[in-house]
N, C-alpha and C positions, 0 to 999 in steps of 0.2 A: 240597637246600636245607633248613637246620634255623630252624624257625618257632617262637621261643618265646612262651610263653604269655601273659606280660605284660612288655614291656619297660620301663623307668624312666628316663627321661633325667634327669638333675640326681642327686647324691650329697649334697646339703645336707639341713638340718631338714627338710623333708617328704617328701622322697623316700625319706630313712633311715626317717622315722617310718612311713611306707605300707610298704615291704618286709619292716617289721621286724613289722608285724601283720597280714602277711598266713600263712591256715593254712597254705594249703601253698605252701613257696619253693620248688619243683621247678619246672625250666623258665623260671626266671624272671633277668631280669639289669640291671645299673643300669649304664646308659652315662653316665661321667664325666670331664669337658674334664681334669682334675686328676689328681695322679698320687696325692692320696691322697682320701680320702670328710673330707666334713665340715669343709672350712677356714674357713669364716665360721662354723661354731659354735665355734669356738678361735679365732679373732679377736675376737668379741663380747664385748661387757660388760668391758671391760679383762683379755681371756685367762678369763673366769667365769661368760660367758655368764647373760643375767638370760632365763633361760626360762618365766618366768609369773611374773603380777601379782597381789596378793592381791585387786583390784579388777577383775574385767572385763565388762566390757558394750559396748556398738555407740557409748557416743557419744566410745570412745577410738579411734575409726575414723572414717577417712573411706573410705565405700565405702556402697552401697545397702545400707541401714539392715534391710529387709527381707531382704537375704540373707544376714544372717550372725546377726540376733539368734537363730534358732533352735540355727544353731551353737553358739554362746557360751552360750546356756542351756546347751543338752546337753552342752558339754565346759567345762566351769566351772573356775578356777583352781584349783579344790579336787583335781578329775579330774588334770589336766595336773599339777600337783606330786606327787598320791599315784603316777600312774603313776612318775615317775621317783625317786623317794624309797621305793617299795616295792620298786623293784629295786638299792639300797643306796645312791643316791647324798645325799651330804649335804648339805643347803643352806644358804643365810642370807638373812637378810630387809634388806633397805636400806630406809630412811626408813620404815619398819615396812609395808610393801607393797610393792616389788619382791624377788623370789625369783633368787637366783643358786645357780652352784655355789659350795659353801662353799671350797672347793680351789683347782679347775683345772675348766674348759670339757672336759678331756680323758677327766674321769669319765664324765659326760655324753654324749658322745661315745663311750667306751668300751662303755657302755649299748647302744646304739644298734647298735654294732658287733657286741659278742658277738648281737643279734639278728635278725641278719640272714645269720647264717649258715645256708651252702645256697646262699644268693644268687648268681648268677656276675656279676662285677665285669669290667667292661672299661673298665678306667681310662687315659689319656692320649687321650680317645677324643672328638673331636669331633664334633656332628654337624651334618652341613649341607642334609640337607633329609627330609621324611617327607612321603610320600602313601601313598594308599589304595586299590586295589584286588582286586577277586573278596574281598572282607573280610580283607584281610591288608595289615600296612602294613610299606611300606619303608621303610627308616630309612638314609638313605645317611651313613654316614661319611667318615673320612678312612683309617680302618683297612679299606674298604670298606662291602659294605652287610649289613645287621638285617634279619633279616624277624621281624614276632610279629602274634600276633593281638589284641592289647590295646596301647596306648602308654599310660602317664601321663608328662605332661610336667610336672616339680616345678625348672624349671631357674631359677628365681629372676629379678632384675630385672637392671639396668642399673649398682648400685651396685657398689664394688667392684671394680673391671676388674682391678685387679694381684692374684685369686686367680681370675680367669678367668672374671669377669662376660661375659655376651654378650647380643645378642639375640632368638637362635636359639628361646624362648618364643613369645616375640611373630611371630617368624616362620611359624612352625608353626603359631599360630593363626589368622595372618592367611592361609594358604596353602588351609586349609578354610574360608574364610570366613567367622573372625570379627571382631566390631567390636573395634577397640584403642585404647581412648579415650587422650587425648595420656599421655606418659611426660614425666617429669619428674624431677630428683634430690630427694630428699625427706630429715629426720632429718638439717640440713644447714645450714650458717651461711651468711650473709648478705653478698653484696659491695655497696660506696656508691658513690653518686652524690656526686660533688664538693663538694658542700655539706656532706655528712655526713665530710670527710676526715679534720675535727680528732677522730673516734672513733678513726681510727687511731693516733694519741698515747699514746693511753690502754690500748695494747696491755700485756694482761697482767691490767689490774683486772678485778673482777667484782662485780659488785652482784646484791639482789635488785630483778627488774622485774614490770609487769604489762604483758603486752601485747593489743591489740584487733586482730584479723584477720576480717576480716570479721563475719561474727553470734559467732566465737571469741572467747571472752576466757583468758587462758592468764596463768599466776604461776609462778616458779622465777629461777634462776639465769643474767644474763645475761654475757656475759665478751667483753671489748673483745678483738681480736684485730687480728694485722699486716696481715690481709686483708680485714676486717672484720669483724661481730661475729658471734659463736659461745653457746657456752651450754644446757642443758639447754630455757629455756623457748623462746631462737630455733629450735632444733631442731625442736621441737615447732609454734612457728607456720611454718616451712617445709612441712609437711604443709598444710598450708590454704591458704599463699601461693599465688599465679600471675605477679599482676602488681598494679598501683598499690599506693596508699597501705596502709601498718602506722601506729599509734600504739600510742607505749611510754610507759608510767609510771616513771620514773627512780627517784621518789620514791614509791612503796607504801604505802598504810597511815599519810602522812603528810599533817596538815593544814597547808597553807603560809601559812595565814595568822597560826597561831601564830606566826610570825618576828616579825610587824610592831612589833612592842613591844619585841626584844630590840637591846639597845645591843652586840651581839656583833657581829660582822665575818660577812658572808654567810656564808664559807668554814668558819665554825667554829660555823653554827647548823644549816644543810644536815645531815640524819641522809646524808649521803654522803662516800665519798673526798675530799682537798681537790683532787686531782687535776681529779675530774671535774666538781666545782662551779665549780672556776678556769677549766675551759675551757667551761664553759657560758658564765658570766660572760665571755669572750671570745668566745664567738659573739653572744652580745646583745649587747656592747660597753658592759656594766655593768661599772663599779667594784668592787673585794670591799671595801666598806664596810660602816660597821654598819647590821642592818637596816634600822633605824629612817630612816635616809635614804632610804631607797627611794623614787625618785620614783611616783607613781600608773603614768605608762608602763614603768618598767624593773620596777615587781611585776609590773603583766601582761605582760611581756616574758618573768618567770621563772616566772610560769604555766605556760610551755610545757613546763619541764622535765619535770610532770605528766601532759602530753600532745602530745610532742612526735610528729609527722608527716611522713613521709617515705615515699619508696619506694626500695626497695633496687634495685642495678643490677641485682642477680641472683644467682645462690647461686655456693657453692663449686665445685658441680659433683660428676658421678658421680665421681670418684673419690674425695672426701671425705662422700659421702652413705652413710648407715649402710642405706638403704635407695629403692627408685622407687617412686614413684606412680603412678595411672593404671595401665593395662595392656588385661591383655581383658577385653570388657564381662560381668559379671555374669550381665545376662539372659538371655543365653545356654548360663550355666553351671547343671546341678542344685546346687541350694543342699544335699542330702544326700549324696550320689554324686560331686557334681563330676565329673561325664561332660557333654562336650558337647550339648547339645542339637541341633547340628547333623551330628554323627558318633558315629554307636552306635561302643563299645570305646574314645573316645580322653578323655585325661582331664586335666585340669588343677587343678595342685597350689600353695598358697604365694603368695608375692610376685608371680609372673606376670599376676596376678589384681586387677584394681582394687579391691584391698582394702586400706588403709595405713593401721596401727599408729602411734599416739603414743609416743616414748622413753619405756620401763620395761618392758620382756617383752613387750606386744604381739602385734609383729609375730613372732614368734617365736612365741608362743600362738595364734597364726590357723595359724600353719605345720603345726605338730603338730596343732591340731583339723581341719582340713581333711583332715590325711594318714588320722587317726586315722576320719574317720567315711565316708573312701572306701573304706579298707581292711575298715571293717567293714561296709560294707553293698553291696558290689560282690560 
């Protein structure tokens, strides 16, 4: 029976980035569902992977505040770029703070790859259950069974399924006993409740909005969609979402009571699409007349465009979620180590982790700091 030394479940960002800085790869191998390493770092960022933010701290997280600011001090956006840019790859900055690859995800990737050679890969390899005993854990597959004395499991979330998302994370943790607070699709657009139908019309526009999610207030790119709505900052209040009410500001940055004086026609004083003014205007059952007519009720009627509130029926779903929420509880996990607290040698990597990144490198930046400060202090 050959017992390696540490095995790796998951071939993604953190499980590459942990093998690939570990000193010695002898003895060591990464069990992956896929037939190749790395396919959601070459899906991400449109094929360019945005792998670090020039901004990062805890409160672009939702996850115990306390477990990751020390992380995030120690592996700073500065860290996690010079690593990958001192080993030649080139980048570029978007909206002068998100970091991609300047090329192809594939560089990136390539990085990653040339260093984890030594590694032994068993790829097309599922696995479907690990326990633990006399200090050695079995790792049963479908290729058979794993034996090693260390597991890290870096197997990601729920998102993704068509590049062989599972739940086999969360399995594994909940099998040694730990907490897995609810899972959820997260970095993900919003489906409506019947009232909210007439958005569907408007598939295709985009505006800028602000939105309110609970204590969150969040500003970017909102974009009306066939399904319903989508976007840079919905993505972003999907991290926060659960359930009841969102209020959106349609109108940002604009004061509405500046209209009341102008003899212009709604539709052409609104800083918005006419699109989307017209079908306000047909949900209130206003007129597009000029403003100046505005009766006292149809202005606070158009109030609401300001602060219009609703609750979504519910999101797109893992398949369209760039990433999950929720996962295993924290407290349980060393915040330096990432070794269970409840089983010496096993270890948990990345997204499995109720830690979840706002859109712009992020969760990708948790991935590699997690790998990066398990690998070096394990």
């Amino acid at each position: 029976m050959h017992i390696y030394n540490r095995l790796i479940i998951g071939g993604g960002a953190s499980g590459l980035m942990f093998a690939a800085n570990l000193e010695d790869k002898e003895n060591i191998a990464i069990v992956e569902a896929n037939s190749k390493l790395g396919a959601k770092i070459l899906i991400s960022g449109g094929g360019r992977c945005n792998f670090t933010n020039k901004i990062i701290n805890s409160s672009y997280y939702l996850a115990n505040k306390s477990f990751i600011k020390g992380l995030l001090k120690e592996y700073s956006s500065k860290k996690i770029y010079n690593y990958f840019t001192s080993k030649g790859l080139e980048s570029s900055l978007k909206n002068d703070k998100e970091y991609f690859c300047k090329n192809s995800a594939k560089e990136l990737l390539d990085i990653l790859l040339k260093d984890i050679k030594g590694v032994e890969l068993k790829l097309n390899t599922n696995v479907l259950s690990v326990e633990k005993k006399d200090n050695i854990f079995k790792i049963e597959t479908n290729n058979g069974a794993l034996y090693a004395k260390s597991v890290v499991v870096a197997s990601g979330g729920l998102s993704f399924s068509k590049i062989g998302a599972s739940s086999i994370g969360y399995d594994i943790a909940k099998g040694f006993g730990h907490t897995i607070n609810t899972t959820n699709a997260a970095l993900v657009g919003f489906t409506l409740q019947p009232n909210e139908a007439f958005f569907k019309e408007l598939s295709g526009v985009s505006i800028e909005a602000k939105i309110k999610v609970g204590k969150e207030v969040l500003n970017g790119s909102l974009l009306f969609a066939h399904k319903g709505i989508s976007g840079p900052v919905i993505l972003n209040a999907s991290v926060f979402w659960s359930k009841g009410n969102i209020e959106i500001n349609f109108l940002r940055d604009f004061d509405l009571k500046s209209i009341k004086n102008s003899k212009k026609s709604i539709s052409n004083t609104l800083p918005l699409p006419k699109r989307v003014t017209k079908s306000f205007l047909d949900k209130f059952n206003i007129e597009d007349k000029k403003a100046t007519l505005l009766t006292k009720q149809e202005y606070q009627k158009l109030e609401q465009i300001q602060e219009y509130k609703f609750a979504p029926a519910g999101t797109f779903g893992y398949s369209k979620a760039e990433v999950t929420k929720g996962g295993i509880c924290t407290d349980e996990i060393d915040s330096t180590t990432f070794e269970s607290k409840l089983v010496k040698e096993l270890y948990f990597l990345g997204e499995v982790l109720d830690v979840t990144g706002a859109l712009g490198g992020y969760n990708f930046h948790f991935a590699f700091s997690s790998a990066l400060s398990c690998a070096r202090h394990i």
